[in-house]
C-alpha positions in Angstrom: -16.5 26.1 -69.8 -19.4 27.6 -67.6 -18.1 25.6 -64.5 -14.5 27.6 -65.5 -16.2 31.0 -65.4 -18.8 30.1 -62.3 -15.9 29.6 -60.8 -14.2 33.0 -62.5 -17.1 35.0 -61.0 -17.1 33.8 -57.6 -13.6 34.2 -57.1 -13.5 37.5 -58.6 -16.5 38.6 -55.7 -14.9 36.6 -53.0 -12.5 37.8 -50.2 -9.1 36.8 -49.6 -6.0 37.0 -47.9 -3.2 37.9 -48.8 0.3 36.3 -48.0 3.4 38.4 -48.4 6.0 36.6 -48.8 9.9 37.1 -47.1 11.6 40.4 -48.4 14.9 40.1 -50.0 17.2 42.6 -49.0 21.0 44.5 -48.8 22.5 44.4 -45.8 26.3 46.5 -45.9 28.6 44.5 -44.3 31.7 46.5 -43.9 35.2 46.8 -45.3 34.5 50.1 -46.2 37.6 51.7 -45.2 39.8 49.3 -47.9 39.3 48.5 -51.5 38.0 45.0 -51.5 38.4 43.1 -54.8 38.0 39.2 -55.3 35.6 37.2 -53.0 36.0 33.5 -52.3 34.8 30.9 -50.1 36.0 27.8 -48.0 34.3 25.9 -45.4 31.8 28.0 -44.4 34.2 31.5 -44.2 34.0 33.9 -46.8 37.4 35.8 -47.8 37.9 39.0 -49.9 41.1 40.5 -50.9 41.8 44.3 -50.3 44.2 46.9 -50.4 45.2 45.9 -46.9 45.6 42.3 -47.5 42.8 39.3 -46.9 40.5 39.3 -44.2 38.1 36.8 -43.5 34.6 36.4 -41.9 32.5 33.2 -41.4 29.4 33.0 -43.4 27.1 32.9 -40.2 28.3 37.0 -38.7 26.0 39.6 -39.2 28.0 42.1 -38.3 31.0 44.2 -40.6 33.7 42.9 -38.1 36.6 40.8 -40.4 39.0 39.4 -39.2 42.7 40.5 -41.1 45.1 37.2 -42.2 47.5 39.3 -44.3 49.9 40.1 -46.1 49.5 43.6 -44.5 49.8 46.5 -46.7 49.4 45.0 -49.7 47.3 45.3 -52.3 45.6 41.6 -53.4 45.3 40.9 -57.1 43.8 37.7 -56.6 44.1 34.4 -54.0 43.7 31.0 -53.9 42.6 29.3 -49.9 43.8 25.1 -49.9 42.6 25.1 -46.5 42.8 27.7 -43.6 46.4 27.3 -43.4 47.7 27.2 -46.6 46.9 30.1 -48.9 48.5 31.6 -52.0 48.2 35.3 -52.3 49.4 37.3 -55.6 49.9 41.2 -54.8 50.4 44.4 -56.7 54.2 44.5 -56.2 55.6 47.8 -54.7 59.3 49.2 -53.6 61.2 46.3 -52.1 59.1 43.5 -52.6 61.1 40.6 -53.8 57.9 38.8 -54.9 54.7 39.1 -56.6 53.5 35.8 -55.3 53.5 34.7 -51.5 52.4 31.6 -49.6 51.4 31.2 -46.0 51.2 27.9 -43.6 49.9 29.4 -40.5 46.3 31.0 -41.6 48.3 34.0 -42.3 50.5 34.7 -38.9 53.7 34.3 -42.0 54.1 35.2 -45.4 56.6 34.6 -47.2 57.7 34.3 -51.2 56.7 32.4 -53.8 57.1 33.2 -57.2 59.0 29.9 -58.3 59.2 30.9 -61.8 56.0 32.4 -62.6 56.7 34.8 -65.1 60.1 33.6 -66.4 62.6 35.7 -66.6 59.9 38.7 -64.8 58.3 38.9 -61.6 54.4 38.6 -62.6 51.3 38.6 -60.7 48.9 36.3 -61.0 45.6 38.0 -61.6 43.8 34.8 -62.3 44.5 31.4 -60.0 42.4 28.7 -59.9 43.0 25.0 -58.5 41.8 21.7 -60.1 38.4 20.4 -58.2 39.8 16.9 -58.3 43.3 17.1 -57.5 44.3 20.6 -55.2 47.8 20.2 -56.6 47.1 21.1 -60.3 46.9 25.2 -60.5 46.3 27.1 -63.4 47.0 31.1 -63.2 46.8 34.2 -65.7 48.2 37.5 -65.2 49.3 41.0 -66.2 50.1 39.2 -69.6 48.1 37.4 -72.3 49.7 34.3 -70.8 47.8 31.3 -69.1 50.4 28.5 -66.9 49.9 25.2 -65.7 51.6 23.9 -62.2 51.4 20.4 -61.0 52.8 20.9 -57.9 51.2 23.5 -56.3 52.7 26.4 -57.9 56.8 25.0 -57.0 57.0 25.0 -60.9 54.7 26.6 -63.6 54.5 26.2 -67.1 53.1 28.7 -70.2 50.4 26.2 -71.6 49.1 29.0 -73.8 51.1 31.8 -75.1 54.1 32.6 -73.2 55.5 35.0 -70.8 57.0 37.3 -73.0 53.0 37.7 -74.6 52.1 41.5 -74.9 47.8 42.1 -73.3 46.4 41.1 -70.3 45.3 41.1 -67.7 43.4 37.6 -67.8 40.3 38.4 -65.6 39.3 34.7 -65.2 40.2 31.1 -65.2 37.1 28.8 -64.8 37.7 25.0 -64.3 34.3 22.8 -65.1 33.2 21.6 -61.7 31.9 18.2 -63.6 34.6 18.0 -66.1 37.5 19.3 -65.0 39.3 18.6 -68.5 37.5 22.3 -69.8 38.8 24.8 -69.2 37.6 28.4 -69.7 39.9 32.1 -69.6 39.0 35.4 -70.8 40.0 39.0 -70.1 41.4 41.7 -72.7 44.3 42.2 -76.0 46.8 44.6 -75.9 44.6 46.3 -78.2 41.8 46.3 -76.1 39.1 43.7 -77.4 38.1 41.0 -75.4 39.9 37.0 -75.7 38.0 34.5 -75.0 38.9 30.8 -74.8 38.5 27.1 -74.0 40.3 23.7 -73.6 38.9 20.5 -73.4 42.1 19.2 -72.5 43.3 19.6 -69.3 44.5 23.2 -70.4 47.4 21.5 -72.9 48.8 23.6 -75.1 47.6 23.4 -78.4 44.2 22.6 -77.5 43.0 26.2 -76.3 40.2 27.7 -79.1 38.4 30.8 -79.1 34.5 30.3 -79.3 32.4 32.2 -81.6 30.8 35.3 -80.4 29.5 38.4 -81.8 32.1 40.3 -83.6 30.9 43.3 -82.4 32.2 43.1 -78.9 35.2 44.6 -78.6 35.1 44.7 -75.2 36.5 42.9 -72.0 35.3 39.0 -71.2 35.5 39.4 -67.2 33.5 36.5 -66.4 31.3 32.8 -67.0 28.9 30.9 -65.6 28.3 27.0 -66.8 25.2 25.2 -66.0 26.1 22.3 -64.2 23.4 19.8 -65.6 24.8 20.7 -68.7 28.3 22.3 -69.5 27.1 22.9 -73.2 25.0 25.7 -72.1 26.9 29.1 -70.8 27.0 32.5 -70.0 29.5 34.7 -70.4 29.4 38.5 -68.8 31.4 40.9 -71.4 29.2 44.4 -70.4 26.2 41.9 -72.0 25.5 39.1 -70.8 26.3 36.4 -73.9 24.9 32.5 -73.8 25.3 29.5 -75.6 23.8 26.1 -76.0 26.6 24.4 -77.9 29.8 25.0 -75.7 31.1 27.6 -78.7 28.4 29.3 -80.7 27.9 32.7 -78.1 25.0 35.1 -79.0 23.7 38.0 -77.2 20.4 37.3 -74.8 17.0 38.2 -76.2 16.1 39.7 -73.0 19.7 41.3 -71.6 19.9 43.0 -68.2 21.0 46.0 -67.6 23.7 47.9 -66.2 26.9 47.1 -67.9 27.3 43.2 -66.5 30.9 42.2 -65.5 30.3 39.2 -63.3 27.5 36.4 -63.6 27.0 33.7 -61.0 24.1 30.5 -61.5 22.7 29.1 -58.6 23.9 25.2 -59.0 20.6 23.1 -58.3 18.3 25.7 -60.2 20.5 26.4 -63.5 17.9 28.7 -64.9 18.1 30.9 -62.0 21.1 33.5 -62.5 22.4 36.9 -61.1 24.7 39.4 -63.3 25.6 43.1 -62.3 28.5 45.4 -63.1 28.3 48.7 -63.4 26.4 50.5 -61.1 25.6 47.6 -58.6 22.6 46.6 -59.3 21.5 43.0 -59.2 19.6 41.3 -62.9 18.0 38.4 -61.8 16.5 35.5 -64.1 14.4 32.4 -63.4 14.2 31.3 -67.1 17.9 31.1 -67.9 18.3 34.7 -69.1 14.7 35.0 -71.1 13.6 38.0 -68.6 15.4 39.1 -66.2 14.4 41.6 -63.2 16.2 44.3 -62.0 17.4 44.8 -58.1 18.6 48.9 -57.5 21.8 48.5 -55.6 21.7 49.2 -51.8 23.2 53.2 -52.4 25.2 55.0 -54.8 27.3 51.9 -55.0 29.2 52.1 -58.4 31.1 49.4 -59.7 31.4 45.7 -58.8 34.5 44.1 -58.8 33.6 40.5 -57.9 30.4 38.2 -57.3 30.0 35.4 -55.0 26.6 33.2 -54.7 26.2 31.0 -51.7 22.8 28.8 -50.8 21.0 29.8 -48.5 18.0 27.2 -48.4 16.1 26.7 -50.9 17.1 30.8 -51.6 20.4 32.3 -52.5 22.9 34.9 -51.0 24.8 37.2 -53.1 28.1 38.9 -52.0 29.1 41.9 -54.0 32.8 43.7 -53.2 32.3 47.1 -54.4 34.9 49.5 -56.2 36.5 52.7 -54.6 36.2 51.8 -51.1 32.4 51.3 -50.8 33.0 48.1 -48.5 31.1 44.7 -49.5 27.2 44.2 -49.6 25.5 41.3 -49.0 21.8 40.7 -50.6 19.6 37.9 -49.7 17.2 36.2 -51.9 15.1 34.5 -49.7 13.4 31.7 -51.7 14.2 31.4 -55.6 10.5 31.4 -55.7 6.9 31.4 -53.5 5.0 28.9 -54.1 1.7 29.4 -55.6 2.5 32.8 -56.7 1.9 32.5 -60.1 2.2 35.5 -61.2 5.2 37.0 -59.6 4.1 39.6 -57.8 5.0 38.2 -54.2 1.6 37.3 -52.6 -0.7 34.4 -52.7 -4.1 35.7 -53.7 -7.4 35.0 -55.5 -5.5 36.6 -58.3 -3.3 33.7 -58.3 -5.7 31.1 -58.5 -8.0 33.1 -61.5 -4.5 33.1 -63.1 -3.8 29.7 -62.9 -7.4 29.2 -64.5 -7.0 31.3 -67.5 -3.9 29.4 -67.9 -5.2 26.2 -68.3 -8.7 26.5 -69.6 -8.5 29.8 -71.4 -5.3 29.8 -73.0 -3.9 32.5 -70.8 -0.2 33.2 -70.6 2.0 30.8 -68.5 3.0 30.8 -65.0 5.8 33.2 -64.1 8.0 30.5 -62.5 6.2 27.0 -63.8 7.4 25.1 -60.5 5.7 27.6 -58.6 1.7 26.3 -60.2 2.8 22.7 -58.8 1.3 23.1 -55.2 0.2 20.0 -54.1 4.3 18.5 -55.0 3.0 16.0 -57.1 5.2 16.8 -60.3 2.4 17.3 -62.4 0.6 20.6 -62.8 -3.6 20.4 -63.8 -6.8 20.7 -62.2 -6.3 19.1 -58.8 -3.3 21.6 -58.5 -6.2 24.6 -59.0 -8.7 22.7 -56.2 -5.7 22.8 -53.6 -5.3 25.7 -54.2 -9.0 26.9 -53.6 -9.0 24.8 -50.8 -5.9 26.3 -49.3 -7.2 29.4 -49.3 -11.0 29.0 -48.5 -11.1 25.8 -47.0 -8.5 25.5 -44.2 -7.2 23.1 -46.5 -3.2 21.6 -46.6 -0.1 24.1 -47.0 1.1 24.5 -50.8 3.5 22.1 -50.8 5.5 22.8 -54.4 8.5 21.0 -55.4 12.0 22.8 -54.9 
């Protein structure tokens, strides 16, 4: 214990350097002059639907040029992109329109109808629409109804698989197939009396399968979104205003630790599961490393008020978040440039003597644990003890070798 605190003192009197690392930040990135709703992504070109159609703009363009594929005019609900040239567009129906679903071939130089049924004997809008990850022909869509439908033929013929199309509520604000078992499927949004619905099928949607997992009574609210880990589709989160979580697939209680800011859309960054992002209402970003233990808060970019979809991207071993904003504030991007730094151990953003005393305390004095526990791993050899501590003091005294964590 005397060669700990030797060590305590000298590092406490000794100089050091600081490293700062990479700032995240919000960059605006136009669209301002529509209402831009739901944000998707396809082969490296992001899409968001607005009041004036879809436009598009690849993933690489730094600028707020987008490029406009239609249907002019009209006002997207929600979309579905098979490739570049074949995309499915549901609109807010207006005075003459024939349709409240329409298909292009040709990247959007042609629109033209169709609804093929959907709805039954009405002309619905799909504000939900979703395609199966391992066969593009199998949709699934909700709407302005209570009603979820099943095609198997890329939306030529559909097929109520729970409730029908005559159901009163609505609108169904997501449809989320399981990216690793594509027999789950998840759907929420909000009763004609105004409390949220919430359900699940571990059958390929059929009917009869569809139940409602348990969740705190209490919220009467609106389920507008979820997020499965995809090591493990037992554990969830779903974003209701709160952001709710299970670890069963069906038993949903609030989080400990919940962000704030009324959160309407959560995304999970797929090879770091514990890492999510929620926000809602105004835009701010909640961020979490520890699966929703803590979460940090991210003001939005201005006087931004309400999100109306989420989009996470890699970037790295970082993430980028696209946020379309409500009321014509345009879409922002914000760029998290590494998930985390290593060797900063305790979070603050630098590399510094502070670090090192903390990683000491931590394991010889019972001090509290690293931040981010991957981030105390700096010589990458999966195991985190002394040696870890001497790389690190010869790192930064000692010209020694970069940190060198695992990501």
């Amino acid at each position: 214990m005397s060669y700990v605190k030797g060590f305590s003192l000298l590092f406490l009197t000794a100089f050091f350097l600081i490293s700062a690392s990479a700032l995240a930040q919000w960059e605006y990135m136009g669209l301002g002059e529509y209402s831009p709703g739901v944000i998707k992504h396809y082969q490296g070109v992001i899409y968001v639907g607005t009041d004036n159609g879809i436009y598009t703009k690849d993933v690489s363009s730094v600028d707020t040029n987008w490029v406009p594929i239609g249907p002019p005019e009209k006002q997207i609900s929600t979309f579905l992109v098979r490739d570049p040239q074949i995309i499915i567009a549901s609109i807010v129906m207006s005075v003459g329109d024939e349709a409240a679903i329409l298909l292009t071939n040709d990247g959007g130089a042609t629109w033209e109808p169709y609804q093929n049924g959907y709805g039954g004997t009405q002309t619905l809008a799909p504000t939900a629409l979703e395609a199966s990850p391992v066969d593009p022909d199998v949709l699934y869509a909700g709407g302005q109804r209570l009603v979820i439908a099943r095609s198997g033929d890329f939306g030529l013929n559909w097929t109520p698989v729970y409730a029908g199309w005559g159901f009163l509520g609505g609108p169904v604000d997501f449809i989320h197939i399981d990216t690793t078992d594509p027999d789950i499927i998840w759907a929420g949004g909000i009763t004609a009396l105004s409390s949220s619905f919430f359900l699940k099928s571990t059958s390929l949607g059929d009917p009869e399968t569809w139940v409602s997992p348990n969740y705190p009574l209490e919220q009467l609210g609106r389920m507008y979104d979820i997020a499965v880990n995809p090591a493990d589709n037992d554990i969830c989160f779903a974003a209701c205003g709160s952001i709710l979580k299970t670890t069963n697939g069906l038993d949903f209680e609030y989080l400990a630790d919940d962000p704030e800011g009324g959160s309407v859309f959560v995304e999970i960054d797929p090879q770091h599961p514990d890492i999510l992002y929620a926000t809602g209402n105004p835009v701010t970003i909640a961020k979490t490393f520890n699966g929703g233990q803590s979460w940090t808060i991210i003001p939005e970019p201005q006087d931004v008020t309400l999100a109306r979809d989420m989009l996470l991207l890699k970037n790295g071993n970082g993430n980028v978040i696209y946020i379309s904003a409500y009321n014509n504030d345009g879409v922002y991007r914000y760029i998290d440039p590494a998930w985390f730094v290593c060797g900063d151990l305790n979070d603050d953003g630098q590399i510094n003597v502070l670090d090192i005393l903390f990683f000491i305390a931590y394991k010889f004095q019972q001090g509290s644990a690293p931040v981010i526990l991957e981030a105390a791993d700096v010589n990458g050899d999966g195991d985190i003890n002394v040696l870890d501590i001497l790389y690190m003091i010869a790192y930064k005294f000692q010209d020694g070798s970069e940190l060198n964590c695992l990501y």
